[in-house]
ChimeraX commands (.cxc) that place a marker at each C-alpha (Angstrom):
marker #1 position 77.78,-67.71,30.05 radius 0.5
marker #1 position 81.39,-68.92,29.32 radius 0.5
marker #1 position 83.64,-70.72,32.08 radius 0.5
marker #1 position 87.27,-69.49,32.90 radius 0.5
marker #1 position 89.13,-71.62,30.20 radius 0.5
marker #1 position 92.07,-71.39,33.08 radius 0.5
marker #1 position 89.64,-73.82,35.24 radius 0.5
marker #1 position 89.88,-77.46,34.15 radius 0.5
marker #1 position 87.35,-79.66,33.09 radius 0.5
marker #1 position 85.94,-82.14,35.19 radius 0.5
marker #1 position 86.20,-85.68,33.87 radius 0.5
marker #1 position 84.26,-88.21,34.89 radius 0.5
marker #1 position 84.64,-91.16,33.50 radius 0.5
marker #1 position 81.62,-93.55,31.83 radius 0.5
marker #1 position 83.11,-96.75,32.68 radius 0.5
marker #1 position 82.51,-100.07,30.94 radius 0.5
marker #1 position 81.09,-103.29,32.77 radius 0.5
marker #1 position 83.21,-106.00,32.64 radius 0.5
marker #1 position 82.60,-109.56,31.86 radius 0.5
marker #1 position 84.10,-112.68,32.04 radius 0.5
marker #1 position 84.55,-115.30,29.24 radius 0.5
marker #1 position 80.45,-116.69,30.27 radius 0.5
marker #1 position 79.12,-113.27,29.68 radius 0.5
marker #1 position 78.77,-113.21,33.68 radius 0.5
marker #1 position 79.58,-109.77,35.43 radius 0.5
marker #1 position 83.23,-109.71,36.76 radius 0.5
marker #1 position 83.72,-108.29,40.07 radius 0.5
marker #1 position 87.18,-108.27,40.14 radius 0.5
marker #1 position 87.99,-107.10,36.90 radius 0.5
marker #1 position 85.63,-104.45,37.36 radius 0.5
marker #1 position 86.54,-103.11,40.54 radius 0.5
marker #1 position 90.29,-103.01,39.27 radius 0.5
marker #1 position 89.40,-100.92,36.96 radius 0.5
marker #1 position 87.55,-98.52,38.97 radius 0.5
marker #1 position 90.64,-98.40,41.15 radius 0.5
marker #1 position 93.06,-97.47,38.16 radius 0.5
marker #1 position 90.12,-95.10,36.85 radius 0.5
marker #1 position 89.10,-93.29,40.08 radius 0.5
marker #1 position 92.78,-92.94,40.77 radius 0.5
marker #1 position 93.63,-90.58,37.77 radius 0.5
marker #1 position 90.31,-88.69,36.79 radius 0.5
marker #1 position 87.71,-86.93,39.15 radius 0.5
marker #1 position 85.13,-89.58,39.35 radius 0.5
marker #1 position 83.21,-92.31,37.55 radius 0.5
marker #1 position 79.48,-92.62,35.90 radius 0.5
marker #1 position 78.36,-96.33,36.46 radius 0.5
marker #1 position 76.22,-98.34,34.37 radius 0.5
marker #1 position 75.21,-95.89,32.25 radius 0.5
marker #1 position 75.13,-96.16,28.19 radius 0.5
marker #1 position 79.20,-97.37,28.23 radius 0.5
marker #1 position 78.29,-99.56,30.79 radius 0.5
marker #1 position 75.77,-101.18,28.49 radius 0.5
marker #1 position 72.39,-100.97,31.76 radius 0.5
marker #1 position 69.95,-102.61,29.58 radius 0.5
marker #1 position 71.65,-105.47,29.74 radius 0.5
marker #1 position 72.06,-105.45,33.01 radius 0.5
marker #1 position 70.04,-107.30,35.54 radius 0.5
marker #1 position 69.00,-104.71,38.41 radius 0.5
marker #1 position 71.26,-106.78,41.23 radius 0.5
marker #1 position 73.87,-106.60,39.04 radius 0.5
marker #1 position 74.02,-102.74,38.24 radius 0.5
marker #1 position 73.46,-102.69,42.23 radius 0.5
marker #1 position 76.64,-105.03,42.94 radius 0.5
marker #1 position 78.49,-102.42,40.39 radius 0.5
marker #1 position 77.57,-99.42,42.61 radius 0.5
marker #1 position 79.20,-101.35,45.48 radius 0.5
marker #1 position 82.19,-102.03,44.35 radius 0.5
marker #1 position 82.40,-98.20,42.63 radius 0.5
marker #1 position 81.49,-96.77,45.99 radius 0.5
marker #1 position 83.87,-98.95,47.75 radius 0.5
marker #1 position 87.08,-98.35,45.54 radius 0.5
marker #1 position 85.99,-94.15,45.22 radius 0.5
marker #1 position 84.01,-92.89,47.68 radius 0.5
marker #1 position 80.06,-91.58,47.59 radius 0.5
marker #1 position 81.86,-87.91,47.04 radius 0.5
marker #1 position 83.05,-89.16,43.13 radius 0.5
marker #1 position 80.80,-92.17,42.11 radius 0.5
marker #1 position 76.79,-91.11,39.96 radius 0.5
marker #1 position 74.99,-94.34,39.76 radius 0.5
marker #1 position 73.10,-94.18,36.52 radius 0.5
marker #1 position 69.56,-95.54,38.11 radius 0.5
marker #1 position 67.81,-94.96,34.70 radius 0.5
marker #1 position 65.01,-97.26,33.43 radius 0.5
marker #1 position 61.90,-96.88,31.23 radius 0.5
marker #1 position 59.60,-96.15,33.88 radius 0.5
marker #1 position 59.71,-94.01,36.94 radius 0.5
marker #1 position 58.54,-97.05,39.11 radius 0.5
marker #1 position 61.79,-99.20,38.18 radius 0.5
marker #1 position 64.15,-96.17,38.58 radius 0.5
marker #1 position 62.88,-95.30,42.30 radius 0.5
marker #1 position 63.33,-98.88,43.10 radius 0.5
marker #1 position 66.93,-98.90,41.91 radius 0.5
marker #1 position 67.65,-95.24,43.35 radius 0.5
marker #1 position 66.17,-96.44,46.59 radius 0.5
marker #1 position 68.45,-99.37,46.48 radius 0.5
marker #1 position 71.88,-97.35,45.53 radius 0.5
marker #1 position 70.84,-94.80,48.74 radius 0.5
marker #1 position 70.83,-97.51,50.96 radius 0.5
marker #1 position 74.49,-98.33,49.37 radius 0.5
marker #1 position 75.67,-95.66,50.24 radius 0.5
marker #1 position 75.44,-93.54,46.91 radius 0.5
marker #1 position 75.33,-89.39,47.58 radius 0.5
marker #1 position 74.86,-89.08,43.22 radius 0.5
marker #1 position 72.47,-90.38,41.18 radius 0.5
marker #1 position 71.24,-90.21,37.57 radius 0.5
marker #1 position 68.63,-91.31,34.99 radius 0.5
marker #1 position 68.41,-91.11,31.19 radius 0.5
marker #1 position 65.27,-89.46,29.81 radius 0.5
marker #1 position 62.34,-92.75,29.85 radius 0.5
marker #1 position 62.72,-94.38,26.18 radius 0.5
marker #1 position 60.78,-96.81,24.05 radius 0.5
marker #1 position 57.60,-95.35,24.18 radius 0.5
marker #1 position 57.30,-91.31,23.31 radius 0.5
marker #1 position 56.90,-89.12,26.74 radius 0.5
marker #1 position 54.65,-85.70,26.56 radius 0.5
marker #1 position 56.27,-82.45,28.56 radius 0.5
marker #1 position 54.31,-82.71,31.13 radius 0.5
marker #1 position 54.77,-86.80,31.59 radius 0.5
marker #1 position 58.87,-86.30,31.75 radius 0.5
marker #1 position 58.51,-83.62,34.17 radius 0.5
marker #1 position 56.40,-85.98,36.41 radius 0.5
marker #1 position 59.29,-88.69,35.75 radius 0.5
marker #1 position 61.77,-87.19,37.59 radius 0.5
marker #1 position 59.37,-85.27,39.99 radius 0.5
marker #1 position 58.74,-88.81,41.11 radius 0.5
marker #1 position 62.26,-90.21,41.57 radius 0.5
marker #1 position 63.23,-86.98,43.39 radius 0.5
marker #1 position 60.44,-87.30,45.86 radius 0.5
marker #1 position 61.55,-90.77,46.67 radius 0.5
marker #1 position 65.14,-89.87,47.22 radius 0.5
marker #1 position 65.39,-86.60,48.04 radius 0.5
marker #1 position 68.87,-86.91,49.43 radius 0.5
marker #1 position 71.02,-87.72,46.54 radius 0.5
marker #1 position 72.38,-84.96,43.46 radius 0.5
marker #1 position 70.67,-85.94,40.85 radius 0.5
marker #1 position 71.17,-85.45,37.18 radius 0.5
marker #1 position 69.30,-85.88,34.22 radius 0.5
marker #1 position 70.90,-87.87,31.05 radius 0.5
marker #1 position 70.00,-86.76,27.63 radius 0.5
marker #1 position 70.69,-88.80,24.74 radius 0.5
marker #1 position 68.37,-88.67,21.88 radius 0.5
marker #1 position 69.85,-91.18,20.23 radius 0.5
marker #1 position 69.79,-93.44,22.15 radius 0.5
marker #1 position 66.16,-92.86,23.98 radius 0.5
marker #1 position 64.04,-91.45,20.99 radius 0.5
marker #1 position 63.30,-88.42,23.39 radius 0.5
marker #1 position 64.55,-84.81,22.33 radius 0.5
marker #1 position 64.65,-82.53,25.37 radius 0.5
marker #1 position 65.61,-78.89,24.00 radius 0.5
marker #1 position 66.99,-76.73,26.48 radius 0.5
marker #1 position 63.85,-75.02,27.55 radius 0.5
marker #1 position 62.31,-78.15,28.66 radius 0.5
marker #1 position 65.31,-79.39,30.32 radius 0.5
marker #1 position 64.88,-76.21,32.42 radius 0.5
marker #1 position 61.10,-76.94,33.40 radius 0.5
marker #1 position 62.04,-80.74,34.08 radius 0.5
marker #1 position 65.56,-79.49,36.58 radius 0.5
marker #1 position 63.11,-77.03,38.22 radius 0.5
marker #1 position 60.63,-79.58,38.67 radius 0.5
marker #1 position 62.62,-81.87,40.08 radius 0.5
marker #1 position 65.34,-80.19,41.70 radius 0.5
marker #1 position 68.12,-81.52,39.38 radius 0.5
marker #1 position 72.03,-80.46,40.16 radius 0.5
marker #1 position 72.53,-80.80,36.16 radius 0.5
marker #1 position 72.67,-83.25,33.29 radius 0.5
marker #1 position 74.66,-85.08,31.04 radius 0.5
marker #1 position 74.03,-84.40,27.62 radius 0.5
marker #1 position 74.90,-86.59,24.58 radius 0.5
marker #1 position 74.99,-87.35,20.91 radius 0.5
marker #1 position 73.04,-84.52,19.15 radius 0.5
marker #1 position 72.18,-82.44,22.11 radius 0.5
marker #1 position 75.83,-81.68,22.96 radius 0.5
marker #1 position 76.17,-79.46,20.15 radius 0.5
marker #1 position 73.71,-77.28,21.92 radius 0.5
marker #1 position 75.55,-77.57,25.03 radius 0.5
marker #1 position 76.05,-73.58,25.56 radius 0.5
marker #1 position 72.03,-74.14,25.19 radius 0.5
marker #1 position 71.54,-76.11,28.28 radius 0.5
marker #1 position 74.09,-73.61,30.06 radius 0.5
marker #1 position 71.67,-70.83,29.07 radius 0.5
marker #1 position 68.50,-72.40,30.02 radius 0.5
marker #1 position 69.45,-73.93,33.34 radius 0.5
marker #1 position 71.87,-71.21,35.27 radius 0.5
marker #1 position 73.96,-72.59,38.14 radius 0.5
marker #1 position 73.64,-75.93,36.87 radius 0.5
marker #1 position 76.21,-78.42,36.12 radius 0.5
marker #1 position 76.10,-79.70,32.38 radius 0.5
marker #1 position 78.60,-82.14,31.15 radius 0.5
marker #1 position 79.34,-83.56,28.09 radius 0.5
marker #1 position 79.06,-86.58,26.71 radius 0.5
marker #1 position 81.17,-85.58,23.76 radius 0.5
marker #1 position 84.57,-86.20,25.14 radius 0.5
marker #1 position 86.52,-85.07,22.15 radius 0.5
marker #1 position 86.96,-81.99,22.73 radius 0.5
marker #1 position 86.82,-80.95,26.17 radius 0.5
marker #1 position 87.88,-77.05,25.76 radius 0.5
marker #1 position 84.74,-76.16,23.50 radius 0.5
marker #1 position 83.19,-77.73,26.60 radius 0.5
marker #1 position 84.70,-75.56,28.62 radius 0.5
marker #1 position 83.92,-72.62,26.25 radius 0.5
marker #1 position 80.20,-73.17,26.19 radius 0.5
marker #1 position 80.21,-73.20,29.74 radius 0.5
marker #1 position 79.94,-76.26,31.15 radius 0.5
marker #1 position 81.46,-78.42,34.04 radius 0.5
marker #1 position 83.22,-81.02,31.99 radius 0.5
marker #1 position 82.73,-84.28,30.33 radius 0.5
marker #1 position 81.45,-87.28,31.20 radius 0.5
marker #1 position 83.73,-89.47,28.81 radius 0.5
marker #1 position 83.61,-92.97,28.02 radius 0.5
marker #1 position 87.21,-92.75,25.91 radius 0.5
marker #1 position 88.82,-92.24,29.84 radius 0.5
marker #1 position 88.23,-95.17,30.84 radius 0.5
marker #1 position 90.54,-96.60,28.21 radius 0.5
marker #1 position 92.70,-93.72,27.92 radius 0.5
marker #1 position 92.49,-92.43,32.03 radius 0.5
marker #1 position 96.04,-90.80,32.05 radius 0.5
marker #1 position 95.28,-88.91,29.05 radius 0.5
marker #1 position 92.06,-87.04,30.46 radius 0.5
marker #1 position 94.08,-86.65,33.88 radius 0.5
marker #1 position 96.32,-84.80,32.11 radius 0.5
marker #1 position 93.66,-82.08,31.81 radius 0.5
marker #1 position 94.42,-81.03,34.75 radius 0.5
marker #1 position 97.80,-80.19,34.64 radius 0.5
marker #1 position 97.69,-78.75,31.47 radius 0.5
marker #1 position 95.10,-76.09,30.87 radius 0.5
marker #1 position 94.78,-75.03,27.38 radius 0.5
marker #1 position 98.43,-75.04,25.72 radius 0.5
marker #1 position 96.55,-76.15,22.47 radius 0.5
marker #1 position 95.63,-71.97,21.99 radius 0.5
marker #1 position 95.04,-70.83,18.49 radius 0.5
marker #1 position 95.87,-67.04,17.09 radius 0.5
marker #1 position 93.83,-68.62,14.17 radius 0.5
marker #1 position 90.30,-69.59,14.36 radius 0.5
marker #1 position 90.92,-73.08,13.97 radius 0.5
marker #1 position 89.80,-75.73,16.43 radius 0.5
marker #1 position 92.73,-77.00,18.61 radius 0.5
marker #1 position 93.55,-80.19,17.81 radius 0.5
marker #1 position 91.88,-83.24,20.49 radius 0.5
marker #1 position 93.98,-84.69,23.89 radius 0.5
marker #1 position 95.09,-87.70,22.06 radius 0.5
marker #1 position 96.43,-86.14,19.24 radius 0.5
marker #1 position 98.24,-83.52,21.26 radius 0.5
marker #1 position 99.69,-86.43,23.33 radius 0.5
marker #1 position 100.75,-87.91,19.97 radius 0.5
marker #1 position 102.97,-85.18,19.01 radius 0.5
marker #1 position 104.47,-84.02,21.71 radius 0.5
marker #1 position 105.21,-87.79,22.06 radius 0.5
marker #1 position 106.64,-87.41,18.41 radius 0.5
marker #1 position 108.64,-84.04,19.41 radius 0.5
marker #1 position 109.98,-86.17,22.20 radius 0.5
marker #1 position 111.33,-88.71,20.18 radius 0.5
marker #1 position 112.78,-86.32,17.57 radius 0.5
marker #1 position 114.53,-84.17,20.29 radius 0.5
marker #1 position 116.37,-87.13,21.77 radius 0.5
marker #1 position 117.24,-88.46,18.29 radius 0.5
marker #1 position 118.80,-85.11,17.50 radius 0.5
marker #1 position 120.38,-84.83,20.85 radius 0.5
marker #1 position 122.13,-88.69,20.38 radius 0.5
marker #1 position 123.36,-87.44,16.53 radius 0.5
marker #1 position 125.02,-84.19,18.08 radius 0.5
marker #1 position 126.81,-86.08,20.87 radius 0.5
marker #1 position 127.87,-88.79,18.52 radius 0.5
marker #1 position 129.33,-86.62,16.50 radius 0.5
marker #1 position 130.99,-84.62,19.38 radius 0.5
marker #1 position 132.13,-87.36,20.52 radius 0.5
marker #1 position 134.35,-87.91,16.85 radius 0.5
marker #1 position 134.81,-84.41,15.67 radius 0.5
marker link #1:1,2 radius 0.2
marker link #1:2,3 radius 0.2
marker link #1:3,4 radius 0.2
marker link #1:4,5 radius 0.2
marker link #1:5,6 radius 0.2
marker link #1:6,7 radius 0.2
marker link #1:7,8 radius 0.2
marker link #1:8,9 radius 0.2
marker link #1:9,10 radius 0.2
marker link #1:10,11 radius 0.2
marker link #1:11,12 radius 0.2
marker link #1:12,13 radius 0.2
marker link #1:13,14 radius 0.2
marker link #1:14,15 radius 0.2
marker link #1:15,16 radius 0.2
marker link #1:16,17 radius 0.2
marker link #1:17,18 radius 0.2
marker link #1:18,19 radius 0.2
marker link #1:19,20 radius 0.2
marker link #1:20,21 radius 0.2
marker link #1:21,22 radius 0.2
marker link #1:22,23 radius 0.2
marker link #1:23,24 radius 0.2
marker link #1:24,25 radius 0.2
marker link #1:25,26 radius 0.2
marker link #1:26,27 radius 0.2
marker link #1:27,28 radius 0.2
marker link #1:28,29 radius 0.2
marker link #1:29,30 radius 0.2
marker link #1:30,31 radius 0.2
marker link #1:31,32 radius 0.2
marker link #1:32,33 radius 0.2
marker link #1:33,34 radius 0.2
marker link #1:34,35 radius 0.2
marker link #1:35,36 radius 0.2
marker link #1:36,37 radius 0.2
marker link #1:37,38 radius 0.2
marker link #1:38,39 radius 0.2
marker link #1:39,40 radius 0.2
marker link #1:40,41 radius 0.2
marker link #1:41,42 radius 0.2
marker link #1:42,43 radius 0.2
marker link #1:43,44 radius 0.2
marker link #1:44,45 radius 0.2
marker link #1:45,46 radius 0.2
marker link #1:46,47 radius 0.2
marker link #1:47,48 radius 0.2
marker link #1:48,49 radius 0.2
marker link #1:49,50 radius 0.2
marker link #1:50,51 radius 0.2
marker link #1:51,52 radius 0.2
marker link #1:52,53 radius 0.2
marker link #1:53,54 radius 0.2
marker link #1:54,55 radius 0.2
marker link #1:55,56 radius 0.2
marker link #1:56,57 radius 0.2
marker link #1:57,58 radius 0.2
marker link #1:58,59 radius 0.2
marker link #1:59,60 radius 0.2
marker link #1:60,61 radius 0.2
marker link #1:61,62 radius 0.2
marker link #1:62,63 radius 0.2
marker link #1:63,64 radius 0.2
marker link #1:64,65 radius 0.2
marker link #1:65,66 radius 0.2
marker link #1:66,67 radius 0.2
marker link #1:67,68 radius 0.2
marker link #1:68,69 radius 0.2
marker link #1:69,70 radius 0.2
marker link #1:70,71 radius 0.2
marker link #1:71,72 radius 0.2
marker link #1:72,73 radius 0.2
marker link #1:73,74 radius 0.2
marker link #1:74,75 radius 0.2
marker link #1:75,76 radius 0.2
marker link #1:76,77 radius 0.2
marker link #1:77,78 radius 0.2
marker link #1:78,79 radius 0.2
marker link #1:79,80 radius 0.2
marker link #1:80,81 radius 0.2
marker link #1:81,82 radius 0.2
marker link #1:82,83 radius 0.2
marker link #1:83,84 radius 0.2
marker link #1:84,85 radius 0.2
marker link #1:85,86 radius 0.2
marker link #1:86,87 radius 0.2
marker link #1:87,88 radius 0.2
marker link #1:88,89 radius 0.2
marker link #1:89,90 radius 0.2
marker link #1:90,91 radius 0.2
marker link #1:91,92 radius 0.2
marker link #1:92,93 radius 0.2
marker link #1:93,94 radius 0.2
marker link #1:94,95 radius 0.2
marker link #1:95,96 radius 0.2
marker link #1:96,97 radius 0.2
marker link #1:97,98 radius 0.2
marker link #1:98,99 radius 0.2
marker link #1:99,100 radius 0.2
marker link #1:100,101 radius 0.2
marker link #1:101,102 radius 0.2
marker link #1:102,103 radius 0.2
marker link #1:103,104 radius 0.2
marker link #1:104,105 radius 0.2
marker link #1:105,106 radius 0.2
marker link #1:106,107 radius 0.2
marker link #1:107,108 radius 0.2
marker link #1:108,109 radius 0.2
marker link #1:109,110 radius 0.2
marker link #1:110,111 radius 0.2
marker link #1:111,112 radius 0.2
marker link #1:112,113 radius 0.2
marker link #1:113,114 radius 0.2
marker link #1:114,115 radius 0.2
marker link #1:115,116 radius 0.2
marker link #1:116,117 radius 0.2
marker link #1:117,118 radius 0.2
marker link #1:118,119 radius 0.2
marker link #1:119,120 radius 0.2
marker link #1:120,121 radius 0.2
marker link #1:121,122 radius 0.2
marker link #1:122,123 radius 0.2
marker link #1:123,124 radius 0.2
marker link #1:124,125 radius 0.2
marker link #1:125,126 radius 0.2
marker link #1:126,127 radius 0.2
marker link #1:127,128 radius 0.2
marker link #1:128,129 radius 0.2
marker link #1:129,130 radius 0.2
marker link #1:130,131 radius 0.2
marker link #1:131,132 radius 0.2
marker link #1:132,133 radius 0.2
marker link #1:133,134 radius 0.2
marker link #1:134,135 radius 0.2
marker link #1:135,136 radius 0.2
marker link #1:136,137 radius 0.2
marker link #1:137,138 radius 0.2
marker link #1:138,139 radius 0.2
marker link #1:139,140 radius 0.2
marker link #1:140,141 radius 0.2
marker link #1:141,142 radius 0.2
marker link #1:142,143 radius 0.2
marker link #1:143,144 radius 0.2
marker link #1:144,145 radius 0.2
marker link #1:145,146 radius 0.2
marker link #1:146,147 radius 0.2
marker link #1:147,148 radius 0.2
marker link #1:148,149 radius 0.2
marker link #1:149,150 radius 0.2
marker link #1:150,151 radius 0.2
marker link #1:151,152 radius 0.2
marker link #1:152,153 radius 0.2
marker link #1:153,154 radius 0.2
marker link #1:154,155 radius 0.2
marker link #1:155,156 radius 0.2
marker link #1:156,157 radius 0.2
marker link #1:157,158 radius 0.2
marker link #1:158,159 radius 0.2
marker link #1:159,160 radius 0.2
marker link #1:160,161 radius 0.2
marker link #1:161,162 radius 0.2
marker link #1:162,163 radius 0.2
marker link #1:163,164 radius 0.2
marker link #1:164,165 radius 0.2
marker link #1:165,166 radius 0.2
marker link #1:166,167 radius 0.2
marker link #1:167,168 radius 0.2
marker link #1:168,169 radius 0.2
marker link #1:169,170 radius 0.2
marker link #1:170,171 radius 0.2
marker link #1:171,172 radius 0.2
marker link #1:172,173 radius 0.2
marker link #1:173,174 radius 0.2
marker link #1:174,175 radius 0.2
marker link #1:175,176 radius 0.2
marker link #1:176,177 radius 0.2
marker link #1:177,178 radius 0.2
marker link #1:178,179 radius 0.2
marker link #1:179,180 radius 0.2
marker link #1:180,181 radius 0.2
marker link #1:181,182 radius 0.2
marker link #1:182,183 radius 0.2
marker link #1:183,184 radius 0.2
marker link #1:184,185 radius 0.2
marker link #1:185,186 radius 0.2
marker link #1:186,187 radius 0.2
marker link #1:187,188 radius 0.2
marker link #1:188,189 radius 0.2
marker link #1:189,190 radius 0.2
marker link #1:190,191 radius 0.2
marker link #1:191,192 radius 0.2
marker link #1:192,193 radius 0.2
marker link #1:193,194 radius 0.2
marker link #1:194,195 radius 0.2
marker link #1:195,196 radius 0.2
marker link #1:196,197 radius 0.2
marker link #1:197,198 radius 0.2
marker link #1:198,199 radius 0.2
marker link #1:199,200 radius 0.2
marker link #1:200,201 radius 0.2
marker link #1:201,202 radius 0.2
marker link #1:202,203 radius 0.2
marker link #1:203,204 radius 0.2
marker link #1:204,205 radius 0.2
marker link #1:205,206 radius 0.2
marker link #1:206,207 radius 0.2
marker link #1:207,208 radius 0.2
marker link #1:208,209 radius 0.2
marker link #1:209,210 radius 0.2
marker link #1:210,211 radius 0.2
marker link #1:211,212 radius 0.2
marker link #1:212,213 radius 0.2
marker link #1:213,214 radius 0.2
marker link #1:214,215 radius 0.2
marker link #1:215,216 radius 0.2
marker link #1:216,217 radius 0.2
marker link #1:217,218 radius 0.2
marker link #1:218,219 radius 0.2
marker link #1:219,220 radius 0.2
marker link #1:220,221 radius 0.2
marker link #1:221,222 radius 0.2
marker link #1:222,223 radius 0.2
marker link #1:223,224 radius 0.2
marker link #1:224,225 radius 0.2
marker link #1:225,226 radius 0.2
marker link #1:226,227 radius 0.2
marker link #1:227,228 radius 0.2
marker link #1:228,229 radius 0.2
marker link #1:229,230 radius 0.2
marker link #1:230,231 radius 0.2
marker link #1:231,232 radius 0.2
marker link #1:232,233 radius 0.2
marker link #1:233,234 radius 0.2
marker link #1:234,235 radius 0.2
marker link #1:235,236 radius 0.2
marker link #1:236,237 radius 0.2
marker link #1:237,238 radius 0.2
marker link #1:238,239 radius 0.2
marker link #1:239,240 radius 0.2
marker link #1:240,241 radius 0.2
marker link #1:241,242 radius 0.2
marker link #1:242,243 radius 0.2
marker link #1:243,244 radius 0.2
marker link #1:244,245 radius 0.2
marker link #1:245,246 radius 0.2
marker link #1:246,247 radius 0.2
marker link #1:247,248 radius 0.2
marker link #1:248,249 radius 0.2
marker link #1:249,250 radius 0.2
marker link #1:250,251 radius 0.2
marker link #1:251,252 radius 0.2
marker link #1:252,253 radius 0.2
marker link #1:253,254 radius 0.2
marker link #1:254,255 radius 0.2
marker link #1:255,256 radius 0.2
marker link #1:256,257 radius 0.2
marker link #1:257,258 radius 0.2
marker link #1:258,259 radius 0.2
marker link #1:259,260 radius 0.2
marker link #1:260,261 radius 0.2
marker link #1:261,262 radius 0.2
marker link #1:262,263 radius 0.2
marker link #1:263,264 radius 0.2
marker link #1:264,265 radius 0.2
marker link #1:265,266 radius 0.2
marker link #1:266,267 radius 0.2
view
């Protein structure tokens, strides 16, 4: 399955929590940049990995998913409701429901190893206690200790009814994988690099932490699909570095264009 490289990607952005000098949560800082955020890309992941939820106290990540929902609407807000065990992750998906949340998601359970069967049942159980929400699985070996190869992503998303996954680190060079395995279902990226190959594997988008710190750049996407094309088989070169040099083009053009005048203006 590829994806019309003429559609853009969708960008969601994994944003950071904020703190202030005590280490405390920062409301305000945090729900100014969710405004800047939501108002350039398509929607925002919060307290997920970026947002650093383990550190996170569980009112905390809940006062987060206000203030998201509040500044960008249920429509373009996941609340990351991951935890370790499925008991913990109902309790917090309950909780962002009764927010107001329409999308959730939760990273594979980590720490401890989980059988086939036993991750399956993980997200059987969260979906059964919300069955409202889109909900989306977040795979990031790395980070959990918990491979999930494509085929078993399929059994868990059928088991549970999932709308899709994020998938990170190592698993996102398999990405036209998860496409395969799961049909009609959304898979982003967490490898926000290069968000054409995404595209050319077949999947929705990215879920990118760099947008948060770099928002108009990913917006861009939008406006601008594909003018990094290749006759070569050569990867394009990334967003940022595309930026650079037509920023460098820029510069050079209007250098040139002040040396011609000056010197029309003497000849």
């Amino acid at each position: 399955m590829t994806t019309d490289l003429t559609t853009a990607p969708v960008v969601l952005s994994a944003v950071p929590t904020l703190f202030d000098a005590d280490g405390e949560v920062d409301p305000g800082a945090n729900q100014a940049l969710y405004k800047l955020v939501a108002g350039l890309v398509d929607g925002l992941l919060v307290a997920g990995t970026t947002g650093e939820f383990p550190a996170l106290e569980d009112a905390e990540r809940l006062s987060l998913f206000e203030l998201a929902l509040a500044e960008a609407g249920p429509d373009r807000v996941i609340a990351h409701i991951g935890a370790p065990d499925a008991r913990h992750a109902i309790r917090l998906a309950r909780a962002a429901v009764a927010l107001g949340a329409t999308r959730i998601a939760a990273i594979t359970p980590y720490y401890l190893p989980a059988r086939p069967g036993e991750l399956a049942d993980h997200y059987r159980r969260i979906r059964e206690a919300v069955p409202g929400p889109e909900f989306y699985a977040y795979i990031f070996p790395e980070r959990t200790g918990l491979p999930v190869p494509p085929p078993l992503f399929a059994e868990v998303a059928e088991a549970a009814g999932l709308a899709g996954a994020k998938v990170s680190g190592s698993a996102s060079a398999d990405l036209a994988g998860y496409v395969a395995a799961a049909p009609g279902l959304r898979i982003f990226s967490g490898n926000d690099a290069d968000p054409w190959a995404t595209m050319r594997a077949g999947g929705a988008g990215v879920i990118s932490g760099r947008s948060s710190a770099y928002p108009e750049v990913y917006a861009a996407l939008r406006d601008d699909p594909g003018g990094t094309a290749s006759r070569m088989t050569v990867d394009p070169p990334e967003e940022e570095l595309t930026a650079v040099i037509a920023a460098e083009v820029a510069g050079l053009l209007a250098g040139a264009a002040g040396t011609a005048a000056s010197v029309t203006g003497t000849a």
